[in-house]
N, C-alpha and C positions, 0 to 999 in steps of 0.2 A: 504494500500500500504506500508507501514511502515513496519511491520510485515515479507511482502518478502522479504525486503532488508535486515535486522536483518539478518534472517534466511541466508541470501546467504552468508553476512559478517560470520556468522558464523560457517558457511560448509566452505568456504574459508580456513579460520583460522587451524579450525583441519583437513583440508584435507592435509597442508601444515605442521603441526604436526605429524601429521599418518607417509607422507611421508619423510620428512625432516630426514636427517642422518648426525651428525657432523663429522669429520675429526677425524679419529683414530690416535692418536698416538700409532703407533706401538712398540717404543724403551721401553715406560711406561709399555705397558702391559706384557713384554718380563720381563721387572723388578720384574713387580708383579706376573707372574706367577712365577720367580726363586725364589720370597719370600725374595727380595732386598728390604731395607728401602727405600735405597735413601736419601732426605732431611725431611721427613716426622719425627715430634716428639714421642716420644715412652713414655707412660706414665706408671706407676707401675701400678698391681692392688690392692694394698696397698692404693695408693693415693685417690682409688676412693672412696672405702668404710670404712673409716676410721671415718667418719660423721656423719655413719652411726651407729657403735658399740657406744658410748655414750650417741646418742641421742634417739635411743630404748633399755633403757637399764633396767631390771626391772623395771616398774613404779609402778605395780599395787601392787607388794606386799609389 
């Protein structure tokens, strides 16, 4: 009997996932399709791989 419950708890669960839809902000995505930052931070691609040139940096020869 165990076993049914489980299973119904968990058709439950993702049925309620499947259907479930959150609240669009509309203004957000009007932003992001114009390609507007907004408040979002903007980082270099400098900054990222910077780490990276050093620490593979000829080893073997």
């Amino acid at each position: 009997m165990g076993r049914g419950r489980q299973k119904a708890k968990q058709t439950k669960v993702a049925r309620e996932l499947k259907y479930w839809s959150p609240q669009t902000d509309l203004e957000r995505l009007q932003q992001e399709l114009r390609g507007e930052r907004g408040q979002s931070v903007s980082v270099d691609a400098e900054d990222d791989e910077s780490g990276y040139e050093d620490r593979w940096a000829d080893e073997s020869t």
